[in-house]
N, C-alpha and C positions, 0 to 999 in steps of 0.2 A: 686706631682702627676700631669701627665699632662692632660690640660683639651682637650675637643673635640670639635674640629675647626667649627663644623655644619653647615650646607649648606655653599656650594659656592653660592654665590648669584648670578654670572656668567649663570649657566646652570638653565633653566627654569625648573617653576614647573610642576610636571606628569601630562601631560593631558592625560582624558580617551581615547583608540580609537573610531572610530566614530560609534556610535550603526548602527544594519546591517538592511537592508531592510528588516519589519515585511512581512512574509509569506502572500501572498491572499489566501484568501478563495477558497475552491474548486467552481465551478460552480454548481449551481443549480440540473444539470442533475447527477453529479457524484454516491448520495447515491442512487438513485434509479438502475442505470444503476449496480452497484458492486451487488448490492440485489438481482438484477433479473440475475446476473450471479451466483451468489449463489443457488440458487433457481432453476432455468435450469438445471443446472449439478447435481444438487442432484436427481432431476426429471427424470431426462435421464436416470441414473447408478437406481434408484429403478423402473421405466417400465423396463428399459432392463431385471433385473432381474423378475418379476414378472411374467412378460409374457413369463416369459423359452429361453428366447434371440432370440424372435421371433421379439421384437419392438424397438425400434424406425424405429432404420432400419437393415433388416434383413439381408439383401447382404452383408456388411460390418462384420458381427459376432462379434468378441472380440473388434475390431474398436470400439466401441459404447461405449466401457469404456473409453477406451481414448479420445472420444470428450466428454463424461462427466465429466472424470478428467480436462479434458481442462479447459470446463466453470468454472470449480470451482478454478482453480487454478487462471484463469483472474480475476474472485470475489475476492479472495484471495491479489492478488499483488494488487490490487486496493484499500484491504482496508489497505496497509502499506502507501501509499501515501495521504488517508484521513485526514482531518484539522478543 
């Protein structure tokens, strides 16, 4: 039976690759700033409707949804990059 040659001693042993740059911390301001876009856009979309689509602001009409959807959507993407 033949036996197994095992390691060439030629070719060096596995080294790990080299671990990657740990992630920094978000700054200071980031949770409060995603919060308060949370927060806004929810505010916006429930005055608009409450007030009969007279408020935030009344010029704009159905507009008012979509800068409320906005805020919340900037809330939103901000908190996939949270750490």
């Amino acid at each position: 039976m033949p036996e197994s040659k095992g390691r060439d001693r030629k070719t060096p042993a596995y080294t790990p690759p080299p671990t990657s740059k740990a992630r920094e911390p978000n700054p200071t301001w980031w949770v409060p700033a995603f919060v308060t876009l949370l927060i806004l856009g929810l505010l916006w979309i429930v005055i608009y409707y409450i007030t009969e689509y007279k408020y935030p602001i009344e010029a704009i009409g159905v507009w008012n949804l979509g800068i409320g959807f906005a805020l919340l959507m900037g809330g939103f993407i901000m908190t996939m990059r949270w750490r």
